[in-house]
N, C-alpha and C positions, 0 to 999 in steps of 0.2 A: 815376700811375694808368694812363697809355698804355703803359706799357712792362708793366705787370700784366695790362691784355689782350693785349697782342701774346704775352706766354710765357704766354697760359692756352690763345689760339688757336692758338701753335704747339706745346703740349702736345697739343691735342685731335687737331691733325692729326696728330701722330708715333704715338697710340695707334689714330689710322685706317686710318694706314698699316701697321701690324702685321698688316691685313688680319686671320687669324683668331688670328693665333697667341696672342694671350692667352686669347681661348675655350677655344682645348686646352692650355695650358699648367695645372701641378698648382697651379698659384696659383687656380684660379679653383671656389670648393667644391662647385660640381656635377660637376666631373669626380674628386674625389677617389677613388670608387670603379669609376670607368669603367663597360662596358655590362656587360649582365646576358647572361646563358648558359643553355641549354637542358641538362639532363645526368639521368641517371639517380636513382631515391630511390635512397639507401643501404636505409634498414633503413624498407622497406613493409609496415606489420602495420595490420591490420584497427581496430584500438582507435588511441584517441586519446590520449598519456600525459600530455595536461594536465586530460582528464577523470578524473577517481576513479572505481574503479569500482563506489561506491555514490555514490548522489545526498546530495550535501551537505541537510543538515537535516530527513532522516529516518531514522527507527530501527529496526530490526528488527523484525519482528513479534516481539509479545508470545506466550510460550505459555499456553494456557488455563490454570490454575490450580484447575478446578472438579473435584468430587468427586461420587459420585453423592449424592445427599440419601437421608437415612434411610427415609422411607416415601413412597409415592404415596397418597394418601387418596383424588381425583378422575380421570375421566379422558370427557370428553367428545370428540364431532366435531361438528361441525357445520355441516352443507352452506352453501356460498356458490356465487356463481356463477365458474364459472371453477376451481371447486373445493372446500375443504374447509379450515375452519380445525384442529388438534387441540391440544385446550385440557386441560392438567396441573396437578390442585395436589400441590405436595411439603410434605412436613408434616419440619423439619430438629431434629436433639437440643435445640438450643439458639436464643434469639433472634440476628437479625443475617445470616443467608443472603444473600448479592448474587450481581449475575451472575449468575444461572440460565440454565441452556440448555438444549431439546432436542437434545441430541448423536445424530444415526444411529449405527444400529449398522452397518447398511452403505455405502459410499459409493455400491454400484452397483446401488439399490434396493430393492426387497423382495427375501428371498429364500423362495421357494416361495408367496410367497401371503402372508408375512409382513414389513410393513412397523414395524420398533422402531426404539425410542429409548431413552437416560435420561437419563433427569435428573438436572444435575447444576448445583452453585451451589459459590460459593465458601463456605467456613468464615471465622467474623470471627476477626482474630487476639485479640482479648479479647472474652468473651464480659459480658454482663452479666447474663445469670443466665436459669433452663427458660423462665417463662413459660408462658401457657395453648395451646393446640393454634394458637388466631387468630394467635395473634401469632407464633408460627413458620412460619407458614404461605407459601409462595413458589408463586407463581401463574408458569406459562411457556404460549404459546402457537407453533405455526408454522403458516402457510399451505404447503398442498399442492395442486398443481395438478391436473387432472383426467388427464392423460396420465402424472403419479406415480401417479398411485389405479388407474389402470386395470385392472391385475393384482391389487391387492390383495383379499386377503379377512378382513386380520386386522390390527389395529393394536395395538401393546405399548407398554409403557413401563412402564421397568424403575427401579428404588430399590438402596436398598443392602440393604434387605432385603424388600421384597415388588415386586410388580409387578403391572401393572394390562390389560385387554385388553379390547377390542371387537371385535365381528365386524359384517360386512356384512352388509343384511338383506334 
């Protein structure tokens, strides 16, 4: 047992005595790749190529699908504060219309005085049969703010075959 300490103590001393040299010797696994270096990017581009560039787990926008509805029957406003609701009924061939929308007709507001729309819904892809005027019947409305209204003096809304208008009063 004494001679097992004596070569454990004169082991310890011999790897003391090495001073550092086992520290930087490639036996020891922190120096396997040595120091780090400062140097220029290769290829510096603005994008990230581990980002995609669409966001993982969304989809495209869908495109509308809607068509205008066969007639406008109604067509009200009706002041709110802040503005003006305008309230559409579309009367469509067949039961089953969804989606309806007031679509502008311009993007960059009234033009001359006149603020339009139409209306339009989607078609069901099987129909279940006419049905009475009620039951084809698709109600849309949109809020209009007071500084849209401002110019106007006429509000449309258009069908696939008539269209419907109010004037300011």
């Amino acid at each position: 047992m004494a001679f097992t300490r004596s070569l454990m103590l004169c082991s310890a001393l011999a790897l003391a005595g090495c001073g550092g040299g086992l520290s930087n010797s490639w036996v020891n696994p922190v120096n396997w790749f040595g120091n780090s270096r400062s140097g220029p990017v290769e290829n510096a581009s603005s994008t990230n190529p581990l980002i995609p560039p669409r966001r993982l787990g969304t989809r495209p926008k869908a495109v509308y699908q809607g068509r205008p509805i066969d007639q406008i029957s109604e067509l009200r406003v009706e002041r709110r504060p802040g503005g003006a609701i305008i309230h559409a009924v579309g009367v469509g061939e067949v039961i089953g219309y969804y989606d309806a929308r007031l679509t502008p007709d311009s993007i960059d507001g009234p033009i001359n005085g006149v603020l339009g729309y139409t209306l339009e819904a989607v078609r069901p892809a099987s129909t279940v049969g006419v049905g009475g005027q009620g039951a084809r019947e698709v109600n849309v409305a949109v809020f209009v703010s007071d500084q849209e209204l401002r110019d106007v003096k006429t509000i449309v809304v258009k069908g696939a075959r008539n269209q419907r208008s109010t004037r300011r009063r």
